[in-house]
C-alpha positions as CSV (number, residue, x, y, z in Angstrom):
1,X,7.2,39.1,-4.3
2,X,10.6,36.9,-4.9
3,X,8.8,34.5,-7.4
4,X,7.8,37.6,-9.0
5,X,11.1,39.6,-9.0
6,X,12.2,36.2,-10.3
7,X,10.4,35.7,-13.4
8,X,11.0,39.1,-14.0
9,X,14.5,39.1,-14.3
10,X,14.3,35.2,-16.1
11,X,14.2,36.6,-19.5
12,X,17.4,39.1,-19.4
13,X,19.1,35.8,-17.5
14,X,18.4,33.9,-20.5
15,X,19.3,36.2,-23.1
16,X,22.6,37.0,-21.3
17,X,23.4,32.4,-21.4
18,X,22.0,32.5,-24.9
19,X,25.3,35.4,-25.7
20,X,27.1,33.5,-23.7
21,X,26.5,30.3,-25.8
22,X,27.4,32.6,-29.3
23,X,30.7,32.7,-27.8
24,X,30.7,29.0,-27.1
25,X,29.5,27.8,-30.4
26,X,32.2,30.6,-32.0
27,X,34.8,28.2,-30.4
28,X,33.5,25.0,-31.6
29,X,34.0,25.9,-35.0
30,X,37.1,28.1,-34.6
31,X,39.9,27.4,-37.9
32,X,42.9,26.5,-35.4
33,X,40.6,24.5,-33.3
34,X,39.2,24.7,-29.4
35,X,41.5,26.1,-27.3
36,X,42.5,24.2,-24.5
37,X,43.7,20.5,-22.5
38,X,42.3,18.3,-20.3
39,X,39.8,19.9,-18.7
40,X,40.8,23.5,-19.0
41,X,39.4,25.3,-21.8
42,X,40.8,29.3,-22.5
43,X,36.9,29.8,-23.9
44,X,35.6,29.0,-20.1
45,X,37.4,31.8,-18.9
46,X,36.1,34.2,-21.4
47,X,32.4,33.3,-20.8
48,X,32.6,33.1,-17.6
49,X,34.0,36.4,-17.0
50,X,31.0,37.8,-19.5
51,X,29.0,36.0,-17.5
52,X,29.9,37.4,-13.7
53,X,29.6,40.8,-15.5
54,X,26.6,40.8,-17.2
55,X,24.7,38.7,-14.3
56,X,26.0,40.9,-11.3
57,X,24.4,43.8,-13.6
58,X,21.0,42.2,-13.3
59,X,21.0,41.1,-9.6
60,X,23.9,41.7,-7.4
61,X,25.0,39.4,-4.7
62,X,27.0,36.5,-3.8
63,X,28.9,34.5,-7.0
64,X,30.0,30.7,-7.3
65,X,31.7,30.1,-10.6
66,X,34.1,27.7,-12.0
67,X,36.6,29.5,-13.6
68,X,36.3,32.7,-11.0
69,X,35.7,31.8,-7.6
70,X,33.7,32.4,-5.3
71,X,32.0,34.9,-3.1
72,X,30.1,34.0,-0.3
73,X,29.1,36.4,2.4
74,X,26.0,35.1,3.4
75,X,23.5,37.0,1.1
76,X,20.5,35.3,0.3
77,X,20.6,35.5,-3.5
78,X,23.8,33.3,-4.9
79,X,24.5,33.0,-8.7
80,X,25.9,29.4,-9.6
81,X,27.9,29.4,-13.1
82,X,29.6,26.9,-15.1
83,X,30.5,28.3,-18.5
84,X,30.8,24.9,-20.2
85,X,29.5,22.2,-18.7
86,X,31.5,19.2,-20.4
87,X,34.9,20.7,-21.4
88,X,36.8,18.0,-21.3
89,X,34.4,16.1,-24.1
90,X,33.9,19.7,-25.7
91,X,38.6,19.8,-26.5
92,X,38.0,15.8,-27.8
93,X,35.6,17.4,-30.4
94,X,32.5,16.1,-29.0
95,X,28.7,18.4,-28.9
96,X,26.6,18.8,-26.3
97,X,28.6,21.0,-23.7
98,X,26.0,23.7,-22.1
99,X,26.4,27.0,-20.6
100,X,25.0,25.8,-17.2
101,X,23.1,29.4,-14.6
102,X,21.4,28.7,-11.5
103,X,20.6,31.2,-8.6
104,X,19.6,30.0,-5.1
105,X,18.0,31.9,-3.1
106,X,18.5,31.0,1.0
107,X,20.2,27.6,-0.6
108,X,17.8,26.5,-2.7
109,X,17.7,26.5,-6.5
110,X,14.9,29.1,-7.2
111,X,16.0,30.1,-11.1
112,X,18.0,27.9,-13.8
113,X,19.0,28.6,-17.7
114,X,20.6,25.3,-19.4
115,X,22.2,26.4,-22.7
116,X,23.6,24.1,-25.4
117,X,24.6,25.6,-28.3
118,X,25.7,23.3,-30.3
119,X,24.0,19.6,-30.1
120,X,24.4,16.4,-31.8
121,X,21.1,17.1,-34.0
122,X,22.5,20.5,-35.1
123,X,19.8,22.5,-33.4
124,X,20.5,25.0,-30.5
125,X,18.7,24.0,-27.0
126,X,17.8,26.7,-23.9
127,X,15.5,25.5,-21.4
128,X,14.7,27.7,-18.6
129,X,12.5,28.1,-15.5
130,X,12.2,30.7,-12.1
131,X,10.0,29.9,-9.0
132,X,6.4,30.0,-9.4
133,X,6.3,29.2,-13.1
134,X,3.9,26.2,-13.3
135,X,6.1,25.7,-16.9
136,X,9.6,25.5,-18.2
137,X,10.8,27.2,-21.4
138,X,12.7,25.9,-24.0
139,X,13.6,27.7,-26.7
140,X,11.2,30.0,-25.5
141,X,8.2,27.8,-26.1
142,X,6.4,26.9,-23.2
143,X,6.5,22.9,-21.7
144,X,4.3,21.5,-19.2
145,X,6.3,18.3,-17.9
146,X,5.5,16.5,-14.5
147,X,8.3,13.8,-13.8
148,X,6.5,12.9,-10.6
149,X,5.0,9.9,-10.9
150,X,7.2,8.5,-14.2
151,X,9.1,5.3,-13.7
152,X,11.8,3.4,-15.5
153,X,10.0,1.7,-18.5
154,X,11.1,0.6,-22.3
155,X,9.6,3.7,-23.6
156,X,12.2,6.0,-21.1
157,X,15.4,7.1,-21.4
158,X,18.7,7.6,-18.9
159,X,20.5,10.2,-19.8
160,X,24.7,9.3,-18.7
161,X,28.3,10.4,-19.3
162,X,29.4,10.3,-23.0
163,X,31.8,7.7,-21.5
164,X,29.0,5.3,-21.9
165,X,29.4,4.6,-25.8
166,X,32.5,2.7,-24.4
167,X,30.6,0.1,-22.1
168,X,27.3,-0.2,-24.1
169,X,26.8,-3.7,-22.5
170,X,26.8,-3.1,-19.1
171,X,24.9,0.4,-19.5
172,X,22.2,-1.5,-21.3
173,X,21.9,-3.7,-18.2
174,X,22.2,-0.9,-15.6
175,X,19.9,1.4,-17.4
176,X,17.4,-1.6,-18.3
177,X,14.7,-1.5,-18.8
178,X,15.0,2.1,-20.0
179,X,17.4,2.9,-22.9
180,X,20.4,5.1,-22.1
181,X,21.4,7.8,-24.2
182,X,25.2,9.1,-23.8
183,X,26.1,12.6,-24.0
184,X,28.4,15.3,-22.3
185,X,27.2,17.6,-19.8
186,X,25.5,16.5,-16.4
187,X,23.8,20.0,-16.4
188,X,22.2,19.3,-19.9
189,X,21.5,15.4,-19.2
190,X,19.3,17.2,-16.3
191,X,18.0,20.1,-18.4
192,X,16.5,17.4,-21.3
193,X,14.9,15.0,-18.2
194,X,13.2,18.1,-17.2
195,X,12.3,19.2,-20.5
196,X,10.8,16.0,-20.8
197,X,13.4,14.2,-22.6
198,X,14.4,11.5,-20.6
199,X,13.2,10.0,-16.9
200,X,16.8,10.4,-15.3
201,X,20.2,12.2,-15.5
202,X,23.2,10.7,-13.6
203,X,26.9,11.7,-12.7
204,X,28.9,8.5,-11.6
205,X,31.5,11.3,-11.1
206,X,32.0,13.9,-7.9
207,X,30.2,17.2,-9.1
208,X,30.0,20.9,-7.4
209,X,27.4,23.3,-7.4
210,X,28.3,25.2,-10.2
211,X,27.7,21.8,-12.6
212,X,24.1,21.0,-11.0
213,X,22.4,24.1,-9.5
214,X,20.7,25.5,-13.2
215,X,19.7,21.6,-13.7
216,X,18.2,21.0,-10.2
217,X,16.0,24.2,-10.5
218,X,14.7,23.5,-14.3
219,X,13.9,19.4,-12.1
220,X,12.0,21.5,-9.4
221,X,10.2,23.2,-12.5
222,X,9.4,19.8,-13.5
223,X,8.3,18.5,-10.2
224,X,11.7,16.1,-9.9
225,X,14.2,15.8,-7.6
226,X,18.0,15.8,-7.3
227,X,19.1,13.1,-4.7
228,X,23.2,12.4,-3.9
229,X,25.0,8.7,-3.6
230,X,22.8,8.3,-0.4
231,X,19.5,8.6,-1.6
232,X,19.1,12.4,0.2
233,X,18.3,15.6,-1.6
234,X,21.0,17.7,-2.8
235,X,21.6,20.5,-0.4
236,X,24.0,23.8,-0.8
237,X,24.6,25.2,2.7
238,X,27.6,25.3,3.3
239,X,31.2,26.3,0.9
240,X,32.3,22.0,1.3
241,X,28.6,21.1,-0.3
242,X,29.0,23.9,-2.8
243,X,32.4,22.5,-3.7
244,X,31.3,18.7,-3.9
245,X,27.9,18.5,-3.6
246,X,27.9,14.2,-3.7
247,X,30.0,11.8,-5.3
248,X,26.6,10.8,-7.4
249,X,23.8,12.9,-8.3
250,X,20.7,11.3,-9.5
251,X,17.7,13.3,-11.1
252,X,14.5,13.5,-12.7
253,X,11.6,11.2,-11.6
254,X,11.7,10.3,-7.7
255,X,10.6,6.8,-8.6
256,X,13.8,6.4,-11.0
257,X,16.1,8.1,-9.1
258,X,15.6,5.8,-6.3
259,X,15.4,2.7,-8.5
260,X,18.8,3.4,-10.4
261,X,20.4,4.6,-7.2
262,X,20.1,1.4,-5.9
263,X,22.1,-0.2,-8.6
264,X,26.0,-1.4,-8.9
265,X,27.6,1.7,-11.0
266,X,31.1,0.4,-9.9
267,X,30.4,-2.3,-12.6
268,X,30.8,0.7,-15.1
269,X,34.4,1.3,-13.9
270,X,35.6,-2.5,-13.8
């Protein structure tokens, strides 16, 4: 009956991200520019306050936003929102930032909409999935991907930080014998591997729920995994894993996870 409810409400989820990413591609091309510094963007706010509206409308219960806070009071159904995924590479002007909605449901990622407005190719990308789909949706067309038995290879791709087309060397080698392709967004670098796109996403950064939950249930939809710094599946149990959920995050094909996890990313910071 949940996998049902769930795929029943997946469609006015998605609709509500793809309004939400108006708004978002609105601010990319604003005259004055995208509001904001650092990390902090004024448009995060807006969307996700759209966002905890229109959401709590179609299923209410607990809330774990970026720009928001939180509620936790031990309901099973939790919406997990990050507005914009990638702000601080969205103020330098870069493409590629995502409106990022999961929902877990007793902890575990059960729903996920991945939105990115505005990408590097110019085309608009929304990839979605809820429990007992034996598909994902992108765009609303439907995808059949199974990254369980993929492995690194020449033909597959790593998707990393945008931070990457600084060190192309030593991504090469770490990557190898895969390509790597850079881009903002750790909740879209694990929305295209699921989609197919690529056989791994990584964070070499600390990340909380809000920036993986959407992109670990679109990997479950894809029959991948999300593994931390220590090799072990991501878990949300508790408020400290919702609020740094592993130092690294790993996901896509178990095989590839595993291999790259094993791998010396401090070289990247040397």
């Amino acid at each position: 009956m949940i996998n049902k409810q769930l795929q029943q409400i997946l469609p006015q989820v998605t609709e509500v991200v793809e309004r939400a990413g108006v708004l978002l591609a609105e601010e990319c091309v604003r005259p004055e520019g995208r509001r904001g510094y650092g990390d902090k963007a004024e448009i995060d706010v807006e969307i996700e306050v759209f966002l905890r509206e229109e959401l709590l409308k179609i299923l209410q219960c607990d809330w774990w936003g970026e720009e928001t806070g939180h509620v936790l009071s031990g309901y099973p159904f939790c919406w997990v929102v990050d507005p914009n995924d990638g702000t601080s590479d969205f103020l330098n002007g870069l493409t590629g930032s995502a409106v990022s909605v999961g929902l877990l449901h007793d902890g575990k990622p059960v729903l996920g909409v991945v939105h990115a407005p505005v990408t590097p190719s110019g085309i608009s990308d929304c990839i979605a999935w809820a429990k007992g789909m034996d598909h994902l949706l992108r765009n609303n067309d439907r995808i059949f991907v199974d990254l369980s038995n993929q492995k690194l290879s020449a033909t597959a791709t790593v998707m990393v930080s945008a931070a990457a087309n600084d060190k192309p060397d030593i991504n090469n080698q770490l990557c190898a014998p895969a390509e790597f392709y850079a881009m903002p967004s750790i909740a879209y670098r694990l929305a295209k591997v699921a989609a197919g796109d690529g056989v791994c996403g990584i964070s070499l950064y600390p990340v909380s729920a809000h920036d993986v939950v959407a992109g670990h249930a679109l990997l479950n939809g894809a029959k991948g995994v999300l593994v931390g710094e220590d090799g072990t599946p991501i878990q949300y149990t508790t408020d400290a894993t919702m609020a740094k959920v592993s130092g690294r995050v790993f996901g896509g094909a178990p095989n590839a996870c595993s291999e790259l996890n094993k791998r010396h990313w401090n070289r990247v910071f040397e």
